[in-house]
C-alpha positions as CSV (number, residue, x, y, z in Angstrom):
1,X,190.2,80.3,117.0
2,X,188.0,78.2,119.1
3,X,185.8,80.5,119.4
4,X,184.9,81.2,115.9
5,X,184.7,77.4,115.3
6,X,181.9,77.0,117.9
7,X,180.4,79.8,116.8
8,X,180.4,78.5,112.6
9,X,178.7,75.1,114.3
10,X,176.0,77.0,116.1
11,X,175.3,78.9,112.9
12,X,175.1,75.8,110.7
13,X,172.7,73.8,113.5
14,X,170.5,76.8,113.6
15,X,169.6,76.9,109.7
16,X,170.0,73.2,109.6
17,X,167.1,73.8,112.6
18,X,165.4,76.2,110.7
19,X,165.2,73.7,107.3
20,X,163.7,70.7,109.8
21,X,161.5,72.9,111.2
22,X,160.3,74.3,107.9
23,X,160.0,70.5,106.0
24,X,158.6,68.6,109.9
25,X,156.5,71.0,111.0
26,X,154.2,72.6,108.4
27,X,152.7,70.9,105.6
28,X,150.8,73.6,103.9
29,X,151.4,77.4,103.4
30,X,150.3,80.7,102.2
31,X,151.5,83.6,100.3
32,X,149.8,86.7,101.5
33,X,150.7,89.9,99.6
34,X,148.9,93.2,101.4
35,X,148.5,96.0,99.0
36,X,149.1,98.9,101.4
37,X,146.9,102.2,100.9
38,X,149.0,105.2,100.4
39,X,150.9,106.7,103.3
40,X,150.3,103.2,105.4
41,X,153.1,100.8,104.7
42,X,155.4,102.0,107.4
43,X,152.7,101.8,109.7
44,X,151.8,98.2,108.7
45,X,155.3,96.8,108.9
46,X,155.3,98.5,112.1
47,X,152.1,96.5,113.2
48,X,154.0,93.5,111.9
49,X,157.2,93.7,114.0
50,X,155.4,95.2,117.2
51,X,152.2,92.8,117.1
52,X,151.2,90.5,114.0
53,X,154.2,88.1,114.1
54,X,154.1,87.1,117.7
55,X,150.0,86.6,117.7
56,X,150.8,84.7,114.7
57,X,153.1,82.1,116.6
58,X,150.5,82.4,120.0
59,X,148.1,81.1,117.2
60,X,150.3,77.8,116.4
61,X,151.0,79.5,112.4
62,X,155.3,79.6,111.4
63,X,156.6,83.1,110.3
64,X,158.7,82.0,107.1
65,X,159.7,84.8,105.5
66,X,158.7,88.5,105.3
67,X,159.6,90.9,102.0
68,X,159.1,94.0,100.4
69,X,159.5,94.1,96.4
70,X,163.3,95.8,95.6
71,X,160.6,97.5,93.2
72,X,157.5,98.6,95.3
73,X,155.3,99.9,92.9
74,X,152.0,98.4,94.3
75,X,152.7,99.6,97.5
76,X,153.1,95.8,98.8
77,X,154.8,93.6,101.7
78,X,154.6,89.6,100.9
79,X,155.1,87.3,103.0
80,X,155.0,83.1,104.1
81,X,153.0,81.7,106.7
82,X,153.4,77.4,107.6
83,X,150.2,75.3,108.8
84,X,150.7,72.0,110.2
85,X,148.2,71.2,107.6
86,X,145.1,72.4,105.8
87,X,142.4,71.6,107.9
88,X,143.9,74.0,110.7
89,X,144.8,76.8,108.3
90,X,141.7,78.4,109.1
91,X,141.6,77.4,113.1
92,X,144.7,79.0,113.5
93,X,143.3,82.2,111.8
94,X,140.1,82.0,113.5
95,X,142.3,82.1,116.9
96,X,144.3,85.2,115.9
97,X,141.4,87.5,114.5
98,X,139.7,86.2,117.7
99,X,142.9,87.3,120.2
100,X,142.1,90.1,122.3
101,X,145.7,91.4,121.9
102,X,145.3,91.1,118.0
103,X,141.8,93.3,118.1
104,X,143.4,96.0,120.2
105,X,146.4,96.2,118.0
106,X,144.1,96.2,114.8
107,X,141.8,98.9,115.9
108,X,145.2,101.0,117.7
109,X,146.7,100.7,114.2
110,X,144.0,102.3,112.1
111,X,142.9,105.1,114.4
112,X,144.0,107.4,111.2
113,X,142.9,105.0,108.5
114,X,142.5,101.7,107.8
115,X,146.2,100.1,106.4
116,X,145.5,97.7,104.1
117,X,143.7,97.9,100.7
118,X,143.3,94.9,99.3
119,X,144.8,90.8,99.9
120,X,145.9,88.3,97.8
121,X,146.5,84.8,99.0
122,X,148.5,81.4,97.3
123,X,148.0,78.1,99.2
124,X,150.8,76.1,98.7
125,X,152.5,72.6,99.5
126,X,156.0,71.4,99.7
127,X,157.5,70.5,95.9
128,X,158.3,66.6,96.3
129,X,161.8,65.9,95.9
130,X,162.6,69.8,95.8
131,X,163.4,70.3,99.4
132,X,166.2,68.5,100.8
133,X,168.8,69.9,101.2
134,X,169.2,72.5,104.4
135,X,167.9,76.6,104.4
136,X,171.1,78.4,103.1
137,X,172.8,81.3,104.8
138,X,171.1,84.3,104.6
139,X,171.2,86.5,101.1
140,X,170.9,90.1,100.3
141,X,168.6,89.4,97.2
142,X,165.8,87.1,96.9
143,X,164.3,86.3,93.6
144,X,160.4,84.3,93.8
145,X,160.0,82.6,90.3
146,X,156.6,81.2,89.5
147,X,156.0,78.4,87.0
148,X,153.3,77.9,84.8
149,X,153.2,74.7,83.0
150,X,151.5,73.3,80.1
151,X,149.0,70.9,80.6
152,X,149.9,67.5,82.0
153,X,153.9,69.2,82.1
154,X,154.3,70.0,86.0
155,X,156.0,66.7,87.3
156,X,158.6,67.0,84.3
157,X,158.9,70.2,85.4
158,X,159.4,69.1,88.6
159,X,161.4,66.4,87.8
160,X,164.1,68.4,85.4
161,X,164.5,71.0,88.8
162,X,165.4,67.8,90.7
163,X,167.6,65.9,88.6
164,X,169.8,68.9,87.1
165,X,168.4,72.9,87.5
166,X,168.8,73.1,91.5
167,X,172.3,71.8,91.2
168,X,173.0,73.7,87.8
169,X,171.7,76.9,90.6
170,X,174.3,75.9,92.8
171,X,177.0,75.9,90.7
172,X,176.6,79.4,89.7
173,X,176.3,80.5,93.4
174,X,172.8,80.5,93.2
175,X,170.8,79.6,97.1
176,X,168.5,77.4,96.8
177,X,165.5,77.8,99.2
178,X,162.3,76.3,99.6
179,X,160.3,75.0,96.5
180,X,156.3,74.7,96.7
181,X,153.3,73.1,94.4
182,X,150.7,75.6,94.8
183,X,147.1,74.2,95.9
184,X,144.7,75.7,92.9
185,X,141.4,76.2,94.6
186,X,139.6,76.5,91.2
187,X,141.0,72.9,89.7
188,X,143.0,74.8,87.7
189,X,146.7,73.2,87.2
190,X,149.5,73.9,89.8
191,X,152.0,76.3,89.6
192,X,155.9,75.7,90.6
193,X,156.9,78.5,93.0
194,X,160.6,79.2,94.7
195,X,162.5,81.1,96.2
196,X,166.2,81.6,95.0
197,X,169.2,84.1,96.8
198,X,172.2,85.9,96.3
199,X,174.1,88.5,98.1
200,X,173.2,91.5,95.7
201,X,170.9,91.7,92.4
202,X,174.1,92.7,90.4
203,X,175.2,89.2,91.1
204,X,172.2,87.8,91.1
205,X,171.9,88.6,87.6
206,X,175.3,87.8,86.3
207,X,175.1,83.8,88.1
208,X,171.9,83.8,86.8
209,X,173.1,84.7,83.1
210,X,175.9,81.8,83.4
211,X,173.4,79.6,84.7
212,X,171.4,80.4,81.2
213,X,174.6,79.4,79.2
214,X,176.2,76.5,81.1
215,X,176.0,73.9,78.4
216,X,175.2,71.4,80.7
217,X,171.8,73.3,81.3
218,X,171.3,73.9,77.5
219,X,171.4,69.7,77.2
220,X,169.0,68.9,80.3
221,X,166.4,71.1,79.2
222,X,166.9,69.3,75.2
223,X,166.6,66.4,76.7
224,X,163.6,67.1,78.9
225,X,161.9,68.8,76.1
226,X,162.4,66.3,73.3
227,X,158.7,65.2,73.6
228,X,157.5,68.8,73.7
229,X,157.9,72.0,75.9
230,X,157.3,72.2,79.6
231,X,157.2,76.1,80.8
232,X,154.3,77.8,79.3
233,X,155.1,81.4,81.5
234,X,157.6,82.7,84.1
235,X,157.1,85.3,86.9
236,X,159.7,86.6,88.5
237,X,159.7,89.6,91.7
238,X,163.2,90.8,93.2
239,X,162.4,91.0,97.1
240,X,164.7,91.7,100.5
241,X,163.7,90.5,103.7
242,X,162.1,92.7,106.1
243,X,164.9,92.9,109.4
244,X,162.0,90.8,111.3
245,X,161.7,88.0,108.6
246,X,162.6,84.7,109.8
247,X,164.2,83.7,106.4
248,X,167.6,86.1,105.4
């Protein structure tokens, strides 16, 4: 019985450790989504677990999280790098394409074809006010929900998440994980992105339904809305974790 007790305390220090590290220690992040070329995603996740993630962390850059969509039509793998901040995004990357280790791997790894297709990057920040509560226990589904606003709308956005819909999550049995501003290189306005879990999609689903109806979510977003709508578009992506990713 002891046993199990130390071992429930260790668990809970090492996601509380993981959530400090995640909100101390990087300030800026990326989405990078790889569209694989056909034949080549085993071989990329591959390069991944054998090579990319440790050069990654030689290079001072945090391994977040690492998924494949539950529906891979695109032939894709996502996943979530950390910077310290913005500046040294791109020192950081110009260490790793730089490593030796990395070029060997890189040329080894497309001695039959090149992997990857195409790229496509999000720079993001940390949603104020949206992250402070600890990383959750690991989930069998994760859901990534991105927010476009209408004009001028994103802090009531932001502020309607903080006040009521992360709690309303909760109570349906919803995992909160980390929430992120994204940094629009274009001027354009920012988007809300998140991540949310669940042990399966079936349940996923059903909590998120009930979450829908709970009246108490039908009268916060009234209220919010009574000087006009927020939420101009939702996208939403099913993904699992790779067994490598940092984030369960």
């Amino acid at each position: 019985m002891q046993k199990i007790i130390f071992s429930m305390i260790a668990m809970l220090f090492a996601f509380a450790g993981y959530a400090q590290k995640l909100s101390d220690t990087s300030t800026y992040f990326e989405i990078r989504k790889y569209y694989a070329n056909e034949g080549k995603l085993p071989d990329l996740i591959k390069r991944f677990q054998d090579h990319t993630l440790s050069l990654f962390e030689k290079s001072g850059m945090e391994n977040i999280a690492y998924f494949l969509p539950v529906n891979n039509e695109d032939n894709s793998l996502t996943y979530i790098l950390g910077y310290p901040d913005e500046k040294s995004r791109d020192v950081m990357w110009g260490k790793f394409l730089n490593d030796p280790e990395w070029k060997k791997a890189y040329e080894e790894s497309r001695v039959n074809g090149a992997l990857v297709k195409s790229i496509d990057q999000t720079f993001m920040k940390l949603a104020p006010g949206l992250n402070e509560t600890p990383i959750p226990q690991a989930s069998g589904i994760f859901q990534m929900r991105i927010y476009t606003c209408l004009d001028g709308r994103l802090d009531n956005l932001v502020t309607r998440f903080k006040d009521h819909t992360q709690e309303l999550f909760s109570k349906q049995g919803l995992k909160n994980y980390p929430y992120w501003i994204t940094v629009e290189k274009d001027g354009s306005q920012p988007k809300l992105v998140y991540l949310l879990g669940d042990r399966n999609q079936a349940s996923f689903e059903a909590n998120f339904q009930n979450f829908a109806k709970d009246p108490a979510w039908i009268k916060a977003k009234e209220m919010s809305e009574a000087d006009g709508k927020i939420v101009e578009n939702v996208e939403a992506i099913f993904f699992k974790t790779l067994p490598f990713s940092p984030m369960k």
